[in-house]
C-alpha positions as semicolon CSV with decimal commas, in nm:
position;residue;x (nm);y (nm);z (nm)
1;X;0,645;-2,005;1,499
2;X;0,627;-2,170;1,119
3;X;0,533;-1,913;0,903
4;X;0,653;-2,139;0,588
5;X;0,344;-2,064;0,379
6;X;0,332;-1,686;0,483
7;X;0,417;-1,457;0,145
8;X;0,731;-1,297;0,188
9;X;0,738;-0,948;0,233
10;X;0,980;-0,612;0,235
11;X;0,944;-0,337;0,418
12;X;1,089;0,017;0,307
13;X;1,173;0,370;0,463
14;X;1,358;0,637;0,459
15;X;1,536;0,846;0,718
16;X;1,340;1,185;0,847
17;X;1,659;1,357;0,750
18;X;1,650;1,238;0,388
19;X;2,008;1,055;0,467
20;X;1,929;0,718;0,397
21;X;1,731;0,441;0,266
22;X;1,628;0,080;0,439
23;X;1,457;-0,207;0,311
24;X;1,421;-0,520;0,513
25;X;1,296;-0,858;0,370
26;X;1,135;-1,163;0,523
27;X;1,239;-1,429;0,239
28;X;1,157;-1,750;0,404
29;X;0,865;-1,850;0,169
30;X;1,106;-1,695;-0,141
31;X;1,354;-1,984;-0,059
32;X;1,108;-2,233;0,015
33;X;0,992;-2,219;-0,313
34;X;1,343;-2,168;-0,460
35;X;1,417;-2,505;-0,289
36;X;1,143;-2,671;-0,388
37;X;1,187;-2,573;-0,751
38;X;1,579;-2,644;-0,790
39;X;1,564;-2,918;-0,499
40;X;1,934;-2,741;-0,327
41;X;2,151;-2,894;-0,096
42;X;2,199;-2,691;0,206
43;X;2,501;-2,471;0,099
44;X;2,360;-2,419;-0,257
45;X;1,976;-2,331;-0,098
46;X;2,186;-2,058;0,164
47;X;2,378;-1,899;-0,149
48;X;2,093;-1,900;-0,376
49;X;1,878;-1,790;-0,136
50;X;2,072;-1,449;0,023
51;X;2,126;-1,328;-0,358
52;X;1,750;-1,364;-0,471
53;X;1,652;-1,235;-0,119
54;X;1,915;-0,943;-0,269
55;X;1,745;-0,938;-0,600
56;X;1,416;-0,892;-0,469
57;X;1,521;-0,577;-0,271
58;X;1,717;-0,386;-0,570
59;X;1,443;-0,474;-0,801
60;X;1,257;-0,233;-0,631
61;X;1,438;0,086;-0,610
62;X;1,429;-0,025;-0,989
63;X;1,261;0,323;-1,160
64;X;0,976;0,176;-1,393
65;X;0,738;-0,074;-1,399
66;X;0,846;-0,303;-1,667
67;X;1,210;-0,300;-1,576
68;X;1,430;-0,548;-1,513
69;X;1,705;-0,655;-1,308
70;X;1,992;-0,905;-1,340
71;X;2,245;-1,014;-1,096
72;X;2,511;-1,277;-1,186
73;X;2,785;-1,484;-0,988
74;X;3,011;-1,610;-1,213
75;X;3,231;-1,805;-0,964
76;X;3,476;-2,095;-1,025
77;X;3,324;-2,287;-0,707
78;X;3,168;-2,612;-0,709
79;X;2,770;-2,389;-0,693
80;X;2,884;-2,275;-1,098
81;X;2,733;-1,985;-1,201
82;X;2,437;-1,821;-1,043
83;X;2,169;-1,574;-1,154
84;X;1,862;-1,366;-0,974
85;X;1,631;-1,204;-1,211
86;X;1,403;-0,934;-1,006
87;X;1,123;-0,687;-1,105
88;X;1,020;-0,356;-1,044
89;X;0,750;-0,516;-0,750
90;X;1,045;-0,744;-0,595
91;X;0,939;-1,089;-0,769
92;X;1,240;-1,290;-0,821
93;X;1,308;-1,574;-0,959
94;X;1,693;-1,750;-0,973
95;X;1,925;-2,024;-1,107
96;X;2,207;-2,249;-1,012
97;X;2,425;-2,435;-1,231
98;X;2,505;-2,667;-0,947
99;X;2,204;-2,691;-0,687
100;X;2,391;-2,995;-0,519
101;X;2,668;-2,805;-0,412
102;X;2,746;-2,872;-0,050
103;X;3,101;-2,818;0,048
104;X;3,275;-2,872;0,429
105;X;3,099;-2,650;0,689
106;X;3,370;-2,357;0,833
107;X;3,516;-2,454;1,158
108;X;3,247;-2,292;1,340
109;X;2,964;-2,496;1,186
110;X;2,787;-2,233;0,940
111;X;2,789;-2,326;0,582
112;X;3,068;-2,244;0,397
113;X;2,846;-1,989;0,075
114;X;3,216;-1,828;0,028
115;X;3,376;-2,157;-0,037
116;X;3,058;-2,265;-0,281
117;X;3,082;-1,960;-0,515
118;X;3,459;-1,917;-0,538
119;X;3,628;-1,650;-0,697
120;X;3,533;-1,474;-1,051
121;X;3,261;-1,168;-1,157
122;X;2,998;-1,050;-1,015
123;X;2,752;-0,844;-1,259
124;X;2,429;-0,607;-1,206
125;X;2,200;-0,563;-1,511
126;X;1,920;-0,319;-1,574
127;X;1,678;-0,367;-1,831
128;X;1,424;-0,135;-1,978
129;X;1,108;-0,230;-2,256
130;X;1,254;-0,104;-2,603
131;X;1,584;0,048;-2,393
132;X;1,946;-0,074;-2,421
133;X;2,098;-0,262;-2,115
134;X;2,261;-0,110;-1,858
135;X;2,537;-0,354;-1,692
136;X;2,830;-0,343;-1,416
137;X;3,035;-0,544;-1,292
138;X;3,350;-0,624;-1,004
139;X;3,575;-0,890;-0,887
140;X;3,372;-1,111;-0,656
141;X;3,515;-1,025;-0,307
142;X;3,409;-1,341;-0,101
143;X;3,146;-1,543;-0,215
144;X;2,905;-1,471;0,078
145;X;2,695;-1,259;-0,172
146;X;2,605;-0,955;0,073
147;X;2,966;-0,887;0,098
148;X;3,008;-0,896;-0,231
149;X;2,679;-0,661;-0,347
150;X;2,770;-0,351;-0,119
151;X;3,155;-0,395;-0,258
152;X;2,939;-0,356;-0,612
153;X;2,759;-0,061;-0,512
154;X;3,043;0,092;-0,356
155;X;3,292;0,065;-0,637
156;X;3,048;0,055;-1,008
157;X;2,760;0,293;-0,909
158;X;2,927;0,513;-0,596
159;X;2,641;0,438;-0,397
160;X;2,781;0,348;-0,024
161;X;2,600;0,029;0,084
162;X;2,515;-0,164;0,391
163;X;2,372;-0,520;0,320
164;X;2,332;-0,813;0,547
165;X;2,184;-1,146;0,411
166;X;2,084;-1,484;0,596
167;X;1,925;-1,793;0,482
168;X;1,912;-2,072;0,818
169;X;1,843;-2,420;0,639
170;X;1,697;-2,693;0,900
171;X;1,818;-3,080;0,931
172;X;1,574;-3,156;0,607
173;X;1,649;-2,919;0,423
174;X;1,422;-2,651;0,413
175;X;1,465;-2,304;0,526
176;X;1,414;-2,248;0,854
177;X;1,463;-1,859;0,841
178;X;1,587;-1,580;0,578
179;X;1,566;-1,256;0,510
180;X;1,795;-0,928;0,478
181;X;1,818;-0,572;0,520
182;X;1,968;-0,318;0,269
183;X;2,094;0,071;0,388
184;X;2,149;0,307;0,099
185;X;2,291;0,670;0,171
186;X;2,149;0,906;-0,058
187;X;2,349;1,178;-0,210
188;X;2,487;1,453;0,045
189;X;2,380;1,224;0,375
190;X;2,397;1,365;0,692
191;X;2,747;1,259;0,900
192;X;2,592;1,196;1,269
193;X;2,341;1,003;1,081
194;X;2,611;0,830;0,858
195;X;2,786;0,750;1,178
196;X;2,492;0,612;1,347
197;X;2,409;0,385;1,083
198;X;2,790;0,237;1,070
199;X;2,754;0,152;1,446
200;X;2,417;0,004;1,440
201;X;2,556;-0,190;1,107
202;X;2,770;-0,399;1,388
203;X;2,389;-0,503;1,526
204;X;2,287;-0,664;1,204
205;X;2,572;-0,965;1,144
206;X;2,318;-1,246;1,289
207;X;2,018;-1,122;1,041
208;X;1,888;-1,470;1,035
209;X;1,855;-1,558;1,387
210;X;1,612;-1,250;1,439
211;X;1,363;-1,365;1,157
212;X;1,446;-1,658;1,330
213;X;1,341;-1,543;1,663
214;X;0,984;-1,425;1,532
215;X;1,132;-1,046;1,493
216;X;0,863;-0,877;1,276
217;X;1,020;-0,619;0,927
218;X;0,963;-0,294;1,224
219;X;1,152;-0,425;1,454
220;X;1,430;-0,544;1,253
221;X;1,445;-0,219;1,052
222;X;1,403;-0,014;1,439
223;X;1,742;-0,209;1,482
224;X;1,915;-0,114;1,195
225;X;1,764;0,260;1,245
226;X;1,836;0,316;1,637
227;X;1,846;0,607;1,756
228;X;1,821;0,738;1,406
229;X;1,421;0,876;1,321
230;X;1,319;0,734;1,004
231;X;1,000;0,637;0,860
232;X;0,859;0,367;0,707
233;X;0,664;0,461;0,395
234;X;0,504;0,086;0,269
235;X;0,538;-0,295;0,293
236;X;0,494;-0,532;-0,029
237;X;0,439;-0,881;-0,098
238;X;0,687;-1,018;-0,312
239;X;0,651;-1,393;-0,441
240;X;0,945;-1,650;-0,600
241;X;0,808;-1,597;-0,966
242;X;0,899;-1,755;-1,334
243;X;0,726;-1,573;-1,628
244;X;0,849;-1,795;-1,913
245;X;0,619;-1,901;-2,183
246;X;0,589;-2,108;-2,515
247;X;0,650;-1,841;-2,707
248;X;0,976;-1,711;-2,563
249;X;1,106;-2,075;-2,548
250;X;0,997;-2,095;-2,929
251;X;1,177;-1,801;-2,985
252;X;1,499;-1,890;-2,809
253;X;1,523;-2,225;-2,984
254;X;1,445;-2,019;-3,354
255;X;1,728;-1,778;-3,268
256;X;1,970;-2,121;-3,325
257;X;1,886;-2,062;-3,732
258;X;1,741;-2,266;-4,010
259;X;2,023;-2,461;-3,993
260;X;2,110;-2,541;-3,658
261;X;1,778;-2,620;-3,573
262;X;1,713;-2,902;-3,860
263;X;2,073;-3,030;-3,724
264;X;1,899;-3,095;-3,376
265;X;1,576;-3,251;-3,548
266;X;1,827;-3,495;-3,753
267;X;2,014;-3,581;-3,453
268;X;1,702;-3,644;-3,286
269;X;1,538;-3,855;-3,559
270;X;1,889;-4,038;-3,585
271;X;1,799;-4,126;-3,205
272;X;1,526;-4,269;-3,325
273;X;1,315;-4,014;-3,142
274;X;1,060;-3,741;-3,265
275;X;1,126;-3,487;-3,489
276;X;1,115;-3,222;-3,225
277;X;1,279;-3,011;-2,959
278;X;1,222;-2,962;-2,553
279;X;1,326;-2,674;-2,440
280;X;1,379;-2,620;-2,045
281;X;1,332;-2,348;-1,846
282;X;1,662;-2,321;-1,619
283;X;1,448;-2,074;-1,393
284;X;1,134;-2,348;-1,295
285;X;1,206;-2,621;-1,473
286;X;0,925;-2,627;-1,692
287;X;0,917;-2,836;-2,029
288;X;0,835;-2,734;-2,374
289;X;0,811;-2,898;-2,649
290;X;0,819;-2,801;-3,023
291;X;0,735;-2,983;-3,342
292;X;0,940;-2,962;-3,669
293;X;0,614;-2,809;-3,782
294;X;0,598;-2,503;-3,518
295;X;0,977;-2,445;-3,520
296;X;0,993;-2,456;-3,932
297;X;0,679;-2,230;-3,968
């Protein structure tokens, strides 16, 4: 069954027992559009898309409408650096620095993510209107993103975590499947529940192959939940989503200074070019472009 041009959606519960959390996400249309945007090679398309499938999840057990939330890879593999920013209703957008990254397959065919993001920092950011930041951060563990996100949530914010992530890319390059469930204990969880959850975890390694397979967000998250009553309490459409505009560009470029700014014009001029500055969006791509006039007002 295609369901390319289906929204993506996440479904979320909680435990009858007040143990646990679950969200499950179908992401294929999210990296469709991620693809389409920062036109990936496979490898680069799989890691991008498990951590904005991430990002969409987090953003919303975010508190607020209006907040933020940043995750960064800063790896020393051939993918660079990569960033998912999320909001409170799960929209997502991300970045690569390298979308052509593409390194050998693992022995046993499946892209190689780990050996694309390499070793460095991983950071989690919270933002809130007129509030100050709220940022953590850990080694990066292995590069294959879900991995690395519960080891964050384990170690920074004490929260134990189970996360699986999948992104199946076809021969032409678009995604064939994605999607991801997340398990959060809340604080003083039951332990049969606790241990239930850490066997049905084992069930949950091939995530891709059941969105794959036509599984619907229920009966994923009935997986993930066996033998475990739990209930889910709403679904919501979430959408690969940039919100950049001429004025924040115009803004970014005026935070250079006076100075630095009528550098760029002269170099430009000396180019024989316009007086002016283009200014690209490293989420979508989009252009904009500023006059001497608009950035000297």
């Amino acid at each position: 069954m295609d369901n390319k041009n289906e929204e993506s959606r996440i479904l979320r519960g909680m435990t009858r027992d007040g143990s646990a959390r679950i969200l499950v996400i179908d992401s294929k249309k999210l990296v469709n559009d991620m693809i389409a945007t920062h036109h990936t090679a496979p490898t680069a398309s799989a890691a991008l898309g498990r951590l904005i499938s991430a990002a969409s999840m987090i953003g919303t057990m975010l508190p607020e409408e209006g907040d933020t939330l940043t995750i960064g890879f800063m790896g020393d593999g051939p993918a660079g650096h990569l960033l998912a920013v999320a909001d409170y209703f799960g929209n997502v957008k991300g970045y690569i620095e390298n979308p052509k990254a593409d390194p050998a397959r693992k022995p046993n065919g499946k892209l190689d993510v780990g050996a694309a993001v390499g070793a460095g920092t991983l950071f989690v950011g919270r933002g809130h209107p007129g509030g100050e930041p709220q940022t953590g951060t850990t080694a990066i563990t292995s590069g294959e993103i879900a991995e690395d996100l519960a080891t964050y949530f384990a170690v920074s914010e004490q929260i134990p975590t189970v996360l699986s992530l999948g992104v199946l890319i076809s021969g032409d390059g678009s995604c064939l499947a994605a999607g991801g469930v997340l398990i959060q204990l809340m604080p003083y969880p039951d332990e049969e529940t606790v241990a239930k959850l850490e066997r049905n975890a084992n069930d949950l390694q091939a995530i891709s192959h059941y969105f794959r397979d036509g599984k619907t967000l229920s009966e994923i998250a009935d997986i993930a939940m066996r033998d475990i009553p739990y209930d889910p309490f709403d679904t919501l459409e979430v959408s690969y989503r940039c919100d950049c505009s001429a004025d924040r560009m115009k803004a970014k470029i005026r935070s250079l200074g006076k100075e630095e700014v009528k550098k760029l014009l002269d170099e430009q001029e000396a180019e024989g070019k316009p007086r002016e500055l283009t200014a690209v969006c490293r989420f979508c791509g989009k252009n904009y472009t500023f006059s001497e006039k608009e950035l000297m007002a």
